[in-house]
C-alpha positions in Angstrom: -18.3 40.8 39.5 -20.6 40.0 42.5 -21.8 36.2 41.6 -24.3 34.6 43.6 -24.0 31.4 46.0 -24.4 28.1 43.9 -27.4 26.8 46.0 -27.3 23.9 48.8 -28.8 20.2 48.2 -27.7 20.2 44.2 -23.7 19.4 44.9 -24.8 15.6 45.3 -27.2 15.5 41.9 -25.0 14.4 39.0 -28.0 15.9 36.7 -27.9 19.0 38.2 -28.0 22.0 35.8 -28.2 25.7 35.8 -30.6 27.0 33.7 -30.7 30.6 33.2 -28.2 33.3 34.6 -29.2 37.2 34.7 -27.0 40.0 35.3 -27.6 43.5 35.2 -24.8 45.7 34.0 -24.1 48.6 31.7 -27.6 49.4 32.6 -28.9 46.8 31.0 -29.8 43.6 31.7 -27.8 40.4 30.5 -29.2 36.7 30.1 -27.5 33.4 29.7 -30.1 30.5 28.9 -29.7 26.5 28.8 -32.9 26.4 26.4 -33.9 23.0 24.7 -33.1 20.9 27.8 -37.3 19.7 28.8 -38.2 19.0 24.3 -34.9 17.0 24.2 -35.2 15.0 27.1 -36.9 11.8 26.6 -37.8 11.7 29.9 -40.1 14.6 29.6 -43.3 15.2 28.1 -43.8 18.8 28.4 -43.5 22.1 25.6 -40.0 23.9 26.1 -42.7 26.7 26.3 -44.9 25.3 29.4 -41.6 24.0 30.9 -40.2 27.6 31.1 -43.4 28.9 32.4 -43.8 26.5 35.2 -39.8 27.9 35.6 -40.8 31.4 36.2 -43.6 30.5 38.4 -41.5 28.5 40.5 -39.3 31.5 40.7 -41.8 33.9 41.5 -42.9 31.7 44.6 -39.0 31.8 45.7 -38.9 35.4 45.5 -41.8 35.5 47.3 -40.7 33.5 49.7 -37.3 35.5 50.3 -39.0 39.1 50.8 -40.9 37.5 53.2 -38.1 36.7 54.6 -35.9 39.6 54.2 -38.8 42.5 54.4 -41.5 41.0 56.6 -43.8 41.2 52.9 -47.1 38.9 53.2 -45.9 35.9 50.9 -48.9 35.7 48.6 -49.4 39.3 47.8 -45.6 39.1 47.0 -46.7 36.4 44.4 -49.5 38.3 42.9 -47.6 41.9 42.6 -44.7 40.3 41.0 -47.0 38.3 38.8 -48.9 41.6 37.9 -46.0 43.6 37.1 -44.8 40.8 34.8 -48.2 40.9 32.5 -47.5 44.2 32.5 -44.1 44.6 31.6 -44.8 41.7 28.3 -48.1 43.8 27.5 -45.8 47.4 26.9 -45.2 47.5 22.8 -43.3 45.3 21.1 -40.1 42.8 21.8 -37.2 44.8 21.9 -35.3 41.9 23.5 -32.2 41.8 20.9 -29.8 39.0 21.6 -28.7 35.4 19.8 -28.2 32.3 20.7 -24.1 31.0 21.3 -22.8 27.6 21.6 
């Protein structure tokens, strides 16, 4: 299994937490998810739904960021094509997405 880095500036947060974890195999693509964590902290007054949106955004922006990076692509069209192809890719059919939650 090729696992990614654990990224710098987290090793000194005792909160720290991963959140989600996606791996493609089998041709398929497998998700781990710590869901629950923004409705059951008191300190947060956000929807679990909003929470993981702001989430994905934030991701987007980090790909972004890193193709930049790694393929000289212009940052904020990055950001809109990946954003694009995301509306797209929930607007085909319905959710085939089979899976269950595991403690």
């Amino acid at each position: 299994m090729d696992e990614l880095q654990i990224p710098e500036g987290i090793e000194d947060d005792p909160n720290a937490m991963e959140m989600i974890r996606v791996w493609i195999a089998n041709k398929d693509i497998h998700v781990s998810m710590l869901l629950g964590v923004w409705e059951e902290a008191s300190n947060f007054d956000i929807d679990e739904r909003d929470a993981w949106g702001e989430l994905l955004a934030d991701l987007i922006r980090h790909i972004a960021n890193g193709l930049t990076q790694s393929h000289d692509y212009n940052t904020t069209a990055s950001e809109r094509r990946i954003a694009n192809a995301l509306l797209i890719h929930l607007g085909y059919g319905a959710n085939t997405i089979k899976g269950e939650i595991k403690d």
